[in-house]
C-alpha positions in Angstrom: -74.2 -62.1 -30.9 -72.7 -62.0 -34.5 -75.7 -62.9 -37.3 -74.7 -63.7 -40.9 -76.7 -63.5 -43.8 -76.8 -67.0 -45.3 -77.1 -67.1 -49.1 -77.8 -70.9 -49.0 -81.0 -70.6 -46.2 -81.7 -66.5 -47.7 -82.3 -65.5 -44.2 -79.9 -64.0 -41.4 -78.4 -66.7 -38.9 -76.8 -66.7 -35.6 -73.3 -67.4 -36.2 -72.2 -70.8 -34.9 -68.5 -72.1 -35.9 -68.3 -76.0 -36.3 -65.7 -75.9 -33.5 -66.4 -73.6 -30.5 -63.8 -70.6 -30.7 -62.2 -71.2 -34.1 -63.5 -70.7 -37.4 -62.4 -71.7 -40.9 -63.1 -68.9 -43.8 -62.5 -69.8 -47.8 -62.8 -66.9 -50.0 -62.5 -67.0 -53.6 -59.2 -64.8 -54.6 -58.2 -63.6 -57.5 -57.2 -65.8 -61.4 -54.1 -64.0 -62.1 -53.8 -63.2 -66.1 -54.1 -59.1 -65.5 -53.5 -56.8 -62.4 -56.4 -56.5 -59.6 -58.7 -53.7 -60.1 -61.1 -52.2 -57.3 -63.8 -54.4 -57.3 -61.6 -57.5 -56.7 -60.5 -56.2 -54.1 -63.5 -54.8 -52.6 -64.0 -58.9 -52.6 -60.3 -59.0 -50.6 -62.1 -55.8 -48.1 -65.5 -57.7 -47.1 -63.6 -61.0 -46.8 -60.8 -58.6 -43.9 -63.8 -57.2 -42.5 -65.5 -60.8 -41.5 -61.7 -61.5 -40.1 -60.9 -58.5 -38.6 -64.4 -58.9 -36.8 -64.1 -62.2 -35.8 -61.0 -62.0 -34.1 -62.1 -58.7 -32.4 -64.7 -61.0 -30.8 -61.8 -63.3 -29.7 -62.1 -66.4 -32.4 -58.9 -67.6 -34.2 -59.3 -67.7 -37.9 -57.7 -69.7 -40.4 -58.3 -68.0 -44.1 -57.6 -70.0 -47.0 -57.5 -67.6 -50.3 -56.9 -69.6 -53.7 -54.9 -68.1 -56.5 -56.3 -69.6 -60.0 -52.9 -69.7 -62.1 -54.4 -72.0 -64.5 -57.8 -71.7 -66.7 -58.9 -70.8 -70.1 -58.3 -67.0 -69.0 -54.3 -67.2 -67.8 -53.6 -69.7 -70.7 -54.9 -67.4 -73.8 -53.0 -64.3 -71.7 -49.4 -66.5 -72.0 -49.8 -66.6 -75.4 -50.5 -63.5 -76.0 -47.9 -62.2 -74.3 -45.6 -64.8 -75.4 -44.6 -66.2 -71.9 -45.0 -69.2 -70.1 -47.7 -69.4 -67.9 -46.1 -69.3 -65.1 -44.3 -66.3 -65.5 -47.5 -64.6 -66.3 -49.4 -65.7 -63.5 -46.5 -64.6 -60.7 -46.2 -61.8 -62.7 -50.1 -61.0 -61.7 -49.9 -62.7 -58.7 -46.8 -60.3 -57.0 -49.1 -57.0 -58.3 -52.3 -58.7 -56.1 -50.0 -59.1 -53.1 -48.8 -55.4 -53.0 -52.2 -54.3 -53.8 -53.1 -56.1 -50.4 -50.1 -54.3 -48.7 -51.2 -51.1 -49.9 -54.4 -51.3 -48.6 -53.7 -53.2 -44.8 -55.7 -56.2 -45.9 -54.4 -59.3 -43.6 -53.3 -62.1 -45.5 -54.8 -65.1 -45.7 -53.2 -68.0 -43.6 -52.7 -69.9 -47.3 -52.6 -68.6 -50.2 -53.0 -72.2 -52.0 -52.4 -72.0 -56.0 -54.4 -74.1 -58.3 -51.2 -75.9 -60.4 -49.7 -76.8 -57.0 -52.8 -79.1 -56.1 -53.2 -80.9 -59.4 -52.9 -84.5 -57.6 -55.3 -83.2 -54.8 -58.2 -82.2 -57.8 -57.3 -86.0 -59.5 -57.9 -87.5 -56.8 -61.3 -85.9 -56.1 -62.3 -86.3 -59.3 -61.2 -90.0 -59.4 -63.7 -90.6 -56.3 -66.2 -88.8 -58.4 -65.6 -91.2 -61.2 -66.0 -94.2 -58.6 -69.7 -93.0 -57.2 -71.0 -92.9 -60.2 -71.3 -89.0 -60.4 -68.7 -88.4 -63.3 -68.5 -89.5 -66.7 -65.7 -89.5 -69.4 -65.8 -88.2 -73.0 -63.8 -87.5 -75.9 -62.9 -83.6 -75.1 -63.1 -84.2 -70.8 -64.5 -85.6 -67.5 -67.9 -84.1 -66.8 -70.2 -83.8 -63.6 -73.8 -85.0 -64.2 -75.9 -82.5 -62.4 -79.0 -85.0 -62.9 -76.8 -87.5 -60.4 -76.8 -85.0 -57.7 -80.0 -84.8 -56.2 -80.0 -81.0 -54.4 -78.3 -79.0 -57.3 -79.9 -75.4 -57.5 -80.4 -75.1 -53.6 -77.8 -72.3 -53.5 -78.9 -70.6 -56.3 -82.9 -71.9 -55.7 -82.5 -73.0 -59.5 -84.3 -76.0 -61.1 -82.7 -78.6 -63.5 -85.8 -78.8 -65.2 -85.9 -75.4 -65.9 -82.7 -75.1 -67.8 -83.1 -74.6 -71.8 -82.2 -78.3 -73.0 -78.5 -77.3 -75.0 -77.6 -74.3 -72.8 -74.5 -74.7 -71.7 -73.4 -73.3 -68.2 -71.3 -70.9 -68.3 -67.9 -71.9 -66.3 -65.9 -72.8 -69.0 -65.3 -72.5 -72.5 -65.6 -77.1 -73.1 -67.8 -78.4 -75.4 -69.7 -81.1 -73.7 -71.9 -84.3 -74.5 -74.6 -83.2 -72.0 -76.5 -80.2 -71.4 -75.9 -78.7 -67.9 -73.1 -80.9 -67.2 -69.5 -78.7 -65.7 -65.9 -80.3 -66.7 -64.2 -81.2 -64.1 -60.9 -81.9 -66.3 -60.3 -81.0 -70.0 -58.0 -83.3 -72.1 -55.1 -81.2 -74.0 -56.1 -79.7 -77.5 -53.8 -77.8 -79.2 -55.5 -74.6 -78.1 -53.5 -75.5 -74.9 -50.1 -75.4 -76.0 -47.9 -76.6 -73.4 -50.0 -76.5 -70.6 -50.9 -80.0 -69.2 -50.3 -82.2 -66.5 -50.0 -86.3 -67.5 -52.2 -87.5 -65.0 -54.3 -91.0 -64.1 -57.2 -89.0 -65.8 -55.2 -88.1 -69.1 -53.1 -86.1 -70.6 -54.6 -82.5 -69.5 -55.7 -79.9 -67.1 -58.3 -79.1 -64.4 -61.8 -77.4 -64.7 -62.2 -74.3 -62.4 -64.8 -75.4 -60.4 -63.2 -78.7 -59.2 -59.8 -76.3 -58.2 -61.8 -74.7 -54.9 -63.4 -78.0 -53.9 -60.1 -79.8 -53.3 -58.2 -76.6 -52.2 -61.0 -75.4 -49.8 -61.4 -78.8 -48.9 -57.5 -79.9 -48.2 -57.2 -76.7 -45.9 -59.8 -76.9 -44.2 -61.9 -80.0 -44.3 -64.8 -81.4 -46.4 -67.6 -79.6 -44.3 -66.1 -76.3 -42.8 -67.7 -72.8 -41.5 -67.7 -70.2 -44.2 -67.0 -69.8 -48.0 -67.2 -65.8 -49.7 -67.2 -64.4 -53.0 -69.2 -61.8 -55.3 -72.6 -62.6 -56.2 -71.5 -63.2 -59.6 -70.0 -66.3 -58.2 -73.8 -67.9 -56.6 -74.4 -69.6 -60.0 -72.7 -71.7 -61.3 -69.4 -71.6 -59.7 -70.5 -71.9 -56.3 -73.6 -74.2 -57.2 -70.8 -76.9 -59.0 -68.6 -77.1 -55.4 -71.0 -77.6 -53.4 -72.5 -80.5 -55.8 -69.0 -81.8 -56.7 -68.0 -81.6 -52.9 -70.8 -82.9 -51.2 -71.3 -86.1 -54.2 -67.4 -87.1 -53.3 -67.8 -86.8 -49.6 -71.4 -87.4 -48.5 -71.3 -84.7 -45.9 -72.1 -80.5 -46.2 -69.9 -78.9 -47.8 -70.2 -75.4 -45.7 -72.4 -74.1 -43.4 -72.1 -70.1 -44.4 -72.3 -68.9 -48.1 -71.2 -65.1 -48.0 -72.1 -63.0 -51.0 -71.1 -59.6 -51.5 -73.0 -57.2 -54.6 -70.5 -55.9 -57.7 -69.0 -52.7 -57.2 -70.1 -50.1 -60.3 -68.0 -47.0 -61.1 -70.5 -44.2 -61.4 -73.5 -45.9 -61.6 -71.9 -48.7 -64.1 -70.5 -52.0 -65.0 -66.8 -51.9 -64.9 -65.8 -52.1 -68.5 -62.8 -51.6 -70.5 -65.1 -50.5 -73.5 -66.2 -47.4 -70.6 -62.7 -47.1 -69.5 -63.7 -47.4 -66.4 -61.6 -50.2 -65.0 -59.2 -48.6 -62.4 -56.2 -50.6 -60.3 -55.0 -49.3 -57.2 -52.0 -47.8 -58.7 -54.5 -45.7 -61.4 -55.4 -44.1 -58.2 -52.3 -43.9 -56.0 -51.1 -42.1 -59.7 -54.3 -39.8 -59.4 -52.9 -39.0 -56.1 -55.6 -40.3 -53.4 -53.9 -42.4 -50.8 -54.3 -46.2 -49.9 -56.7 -45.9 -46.4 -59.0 -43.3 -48.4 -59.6 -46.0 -51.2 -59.7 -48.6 -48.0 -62.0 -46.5 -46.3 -64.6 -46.2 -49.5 -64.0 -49.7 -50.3 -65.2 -50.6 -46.4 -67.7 -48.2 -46.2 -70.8 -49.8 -47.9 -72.7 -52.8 -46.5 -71.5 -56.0 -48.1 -75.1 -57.1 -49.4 -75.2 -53.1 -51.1 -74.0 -52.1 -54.1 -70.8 -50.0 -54.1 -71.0 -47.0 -56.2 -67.2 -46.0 -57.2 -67.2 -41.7 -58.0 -64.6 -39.7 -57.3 -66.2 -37.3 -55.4 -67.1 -40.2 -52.6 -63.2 -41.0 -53.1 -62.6 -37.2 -52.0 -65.3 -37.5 -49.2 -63.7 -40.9 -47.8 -59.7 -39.2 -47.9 -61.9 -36.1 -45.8 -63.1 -38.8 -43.4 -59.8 -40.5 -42.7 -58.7 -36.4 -42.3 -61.4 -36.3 -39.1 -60.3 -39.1 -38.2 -56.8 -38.1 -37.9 -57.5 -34.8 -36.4 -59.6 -36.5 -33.8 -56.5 -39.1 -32.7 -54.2 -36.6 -32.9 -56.7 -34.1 -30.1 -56.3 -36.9 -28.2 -53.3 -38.2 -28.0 -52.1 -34.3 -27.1 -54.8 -34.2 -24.0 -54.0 -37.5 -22.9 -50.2 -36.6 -22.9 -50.4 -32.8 -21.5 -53.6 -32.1 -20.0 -54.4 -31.9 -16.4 -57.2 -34.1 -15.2 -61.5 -32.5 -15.4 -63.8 -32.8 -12.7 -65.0 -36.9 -11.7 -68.6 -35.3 -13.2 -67.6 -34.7 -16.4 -65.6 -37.8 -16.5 -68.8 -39.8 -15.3 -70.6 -38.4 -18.4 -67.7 -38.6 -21.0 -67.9 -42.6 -19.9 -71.2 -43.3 -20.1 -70.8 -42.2 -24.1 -67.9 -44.4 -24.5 -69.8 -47.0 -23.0 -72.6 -46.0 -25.4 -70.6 -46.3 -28.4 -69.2 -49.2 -28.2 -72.3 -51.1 -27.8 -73.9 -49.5 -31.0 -70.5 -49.9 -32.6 -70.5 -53.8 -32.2 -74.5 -53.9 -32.0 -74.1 -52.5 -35.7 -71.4 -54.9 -36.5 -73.3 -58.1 -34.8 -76.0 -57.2 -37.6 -74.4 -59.1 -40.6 -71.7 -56.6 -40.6 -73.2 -53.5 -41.0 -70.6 -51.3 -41.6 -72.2 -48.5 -42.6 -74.2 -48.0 -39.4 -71.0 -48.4 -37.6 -69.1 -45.9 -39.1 -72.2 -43.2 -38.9 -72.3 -44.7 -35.0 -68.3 -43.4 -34.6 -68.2 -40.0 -36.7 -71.6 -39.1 -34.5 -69.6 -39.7 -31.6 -66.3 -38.4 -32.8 -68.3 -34.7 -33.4 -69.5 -34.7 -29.8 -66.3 -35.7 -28.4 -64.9 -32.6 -30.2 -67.3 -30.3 -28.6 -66.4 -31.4 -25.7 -62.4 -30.8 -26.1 -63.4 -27.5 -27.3 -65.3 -27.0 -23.8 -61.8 -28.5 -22.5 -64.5 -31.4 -20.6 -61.8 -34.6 -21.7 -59.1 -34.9 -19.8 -56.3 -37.5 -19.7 -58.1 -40.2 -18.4 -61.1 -40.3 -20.7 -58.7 -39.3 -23.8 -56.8 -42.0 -22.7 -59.6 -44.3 -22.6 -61.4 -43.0 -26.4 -58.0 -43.4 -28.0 -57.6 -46.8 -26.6 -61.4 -47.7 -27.8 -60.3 -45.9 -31.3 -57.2 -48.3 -31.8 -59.7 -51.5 -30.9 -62.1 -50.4 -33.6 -59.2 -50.0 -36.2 -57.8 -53.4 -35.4 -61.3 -54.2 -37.4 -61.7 -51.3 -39.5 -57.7 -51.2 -40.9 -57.7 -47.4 -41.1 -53.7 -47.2 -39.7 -55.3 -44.6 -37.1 -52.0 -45.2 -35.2 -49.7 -44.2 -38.1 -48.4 -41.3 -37.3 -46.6 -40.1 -41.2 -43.2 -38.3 -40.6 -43.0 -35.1 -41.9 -39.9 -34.4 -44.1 -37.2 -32.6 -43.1 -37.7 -30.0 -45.7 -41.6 -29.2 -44.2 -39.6 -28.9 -41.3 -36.8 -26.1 -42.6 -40.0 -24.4 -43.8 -41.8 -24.2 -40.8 -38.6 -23.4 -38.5 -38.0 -20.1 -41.6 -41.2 -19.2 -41.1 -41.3 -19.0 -37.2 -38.0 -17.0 -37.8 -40.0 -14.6 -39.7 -42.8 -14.3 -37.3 -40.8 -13.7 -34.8 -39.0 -10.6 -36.3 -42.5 -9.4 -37.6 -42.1 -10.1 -41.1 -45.7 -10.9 -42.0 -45.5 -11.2 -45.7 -42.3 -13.6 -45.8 -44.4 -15.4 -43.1 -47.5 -15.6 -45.5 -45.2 -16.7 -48.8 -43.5 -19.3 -46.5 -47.3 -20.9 -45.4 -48.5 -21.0 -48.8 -45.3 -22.8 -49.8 -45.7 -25.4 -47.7 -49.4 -25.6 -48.5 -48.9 -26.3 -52.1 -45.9 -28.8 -51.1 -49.2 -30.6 -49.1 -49.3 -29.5 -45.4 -50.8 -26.8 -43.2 -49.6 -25.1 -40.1 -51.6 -24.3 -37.2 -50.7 -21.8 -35.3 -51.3 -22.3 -31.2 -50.0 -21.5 -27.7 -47.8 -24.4 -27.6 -45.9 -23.8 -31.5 -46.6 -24.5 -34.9 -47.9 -27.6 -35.7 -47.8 -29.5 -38.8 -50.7 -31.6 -40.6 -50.7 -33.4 -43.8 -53.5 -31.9 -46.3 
């Protein structure tokens, strides 16, 4: 039975969807004014590893993912770069999708941006106006925290224990009240020609109200599960569930999932450290997407990820054992004769052992970390066992099917087989040539040529084989 960690309650909970066998997820995605770097997409991982999970278990899942195309951030990057804001933010917003491609993250069933929804986030805040919980000034329309009785209860923080003047910090407004969040900001100059002419005024939305009427539109105004980064807790989550919850009376979600920031050796991402990397930076250094998947996936959500190259090298090794491991079986379960029903009896009761410590792990807020050490210990001592020649077809058959169920929630592509180019090909076939009329060293130059071009070539009984380094 699946338990979550609930940031709103700070204690694990049986997972329970609002409606039995379907649940509704809402994580926070990404405000497109630069290109995606690792830890925004180590949000994008955790969020594929709760869906990937739940429909492994046999739920359906409807994902709603904003895409903020319209704050203080993606308006100042327009004018910088001297292009309206839209073609800045689908600039952005086309780099995010391919960075999901690249690393087999399942899209989101909506992908709702915030400057299509204007009339949804009026509206909201127009029945905020109504109930008293929103109040007009020169610069914008502000919530009043004081109105809302339970703010803090996410973030266990009390009104009364905010510095009178200190502003939240959401936004760059001014505001008549201290505490208070904009919901909308009328134009200033400082704008340009971003605005919408609304009911409200002439101007745009805050960023907190933008999730409330997105998450809300897609998915109802009390639903199963919102995500993000810790960083998120305070204020930005706090102000949805305060804004939601005034305008409809009801919860607003029943599951707050917080992931911890991702540091690159032991730091803050920074571009004063230089130590912000995209995707591509690393693509460019030349590690491949399922090794940075695999490093991304690889920690506990509620950990710290600790970004180092040398764990990037470890991760493209582990995808490497992994490969190996498929590709032992795949050969057994296609050639090899059958074992004795004795060893097969033993061979089952592991599988049967690893998949309960496999989900067990998983079932325990998603450990991933405990899973993966669960698997490798079992891939080792299904290798000793092909070395002993004790798996034959029918238990290879049965691992590898087991292997592909596990990726359908871990993403790895353990089914990809890559192609090998012809010209690895003419290489080999030379070199077998040469072997076969004795010709060591030619042999020897040959294999080191196609080592340095990035494959190796066993040698067995059956041919050459060939395996990407």
């Amino acid at each position: 039975m699946l338990k979550i960690y609930n940031t709103l309650t700070r204690k694990k909970e049986i997972f329970r969807p609002i409606k039995r066998g379907f649940v509704g997820i809402y994580s926070c995605g990404p405000t497109v004014y630069d290109y995606p770097h690792i830890g925004n997409l180590r949000a994008c991982i955790v969020a594929d590893l709760l869906k990937r999970y739940l429909l492994y278990k046999g739920f359906k899942v409807k994902h709603v993912m904003n895409i903020t195309d319209v704050d203080d951030k993606t308006i100042k990057k327009s004018q910088e770069e001297g292009i309206p804001l839209k073609e800045l933010t689908e600039k952005y917003a086309r780099a995010f999708f391919q960075d999901l491609k690249i690393l087999n993250i399942l899209p989101a069933n909506i992908f709702p941006r915030a400057t299509e929804h204007i009339n949804d986030m009026v509206a909201l805040i127009k029945k905020l106006l109504e109930k008293g919980y929103a109040y007009k000034t020169n610069d914008g329309i502000y919530f009043s925290i004081k109105k809302f009785r339970n703010y803090g209860k996410l973030s266990h923080l009390k009104i009364e224990k905010l510095k009178a003047g200190a502003r939240i910090r959401t936004d760059s407004y001014e505001k008549m009240q201290a505490w208070d969040f904009a919901l909308w900001k009328f134009w200033d100059e400082a704008d340009g020609n971003v605005f919408w002419d609304t009911e409200l005024g002439k101007g745009r939305p805050g960023w907190h109200i933008e999730c409330s009427a997105m998450s809300m539109k897609y998915l109802g105004e009390h639903f199963d599960v919102h995500m993000g980064g810790e960083e998120l807790i305070f204020p930005h989550h706090e102000n949805e569930i305060a804004q939601s919850e005034a305008a409809t009376g009801k919860k607003f979600v029943n599951y707050w999932v917080h992931h911890r920031m991702l540091l690159v050796d032991g730091k803050k991402m920074s571009k004063s450290l230089g130590n912000i990397y995209t995707v591509n930076d690393l693509l460019n250094k030349g590690y491949n997407a399922r090794a940075i998947r695999f490093l991304l996936l690889s920690c506990h959500y509620r950990q710290p990820l600790n970004f180092t190259f040398k764990k990037l090298e470890a991760a493209k090794a582990q995808i490497g054992r992994l490969d190996d491991f498929m590709s032992r079986l795949k050969e057994i379960k296609e050639k090899s004769d059958e074992i004795k029903e004795s060893k097969q009896s033993k061979i089952k009761k592991m599988i049967e052992t690893l998949k309960r410590k496999f989900e067990n792990a998983l079932d325990d807020d998603l450990n991933i970390a405990k899973a993966l050490s669960v698997l490798f210990v079992f891939v080792r001592n299904a290798n000793r066992l092909m070395d002993k020649k004790e798996i034959g077809k029918e238990s290879a058959k049965e691992i590898y099917d087991l292997m592909l169920r596990f990726d359908s929630i871990l993403g790895l592509g353990l089914e990809k087989e890559e192609s090998v180019p012809e010209e690895i090909k003419k290489l080999v076939e030379e070199r077998e040539k040469a072997r076969k009329r004795k010709d060591w060293k030619v042999a020897d130059e040959l294999r080191e040529k196609i080592r340095e071009k990035g494959y190796v070539v066993e040698d067995t009984k059956e041919g050459p084989k060939i395996k990407k380094i």
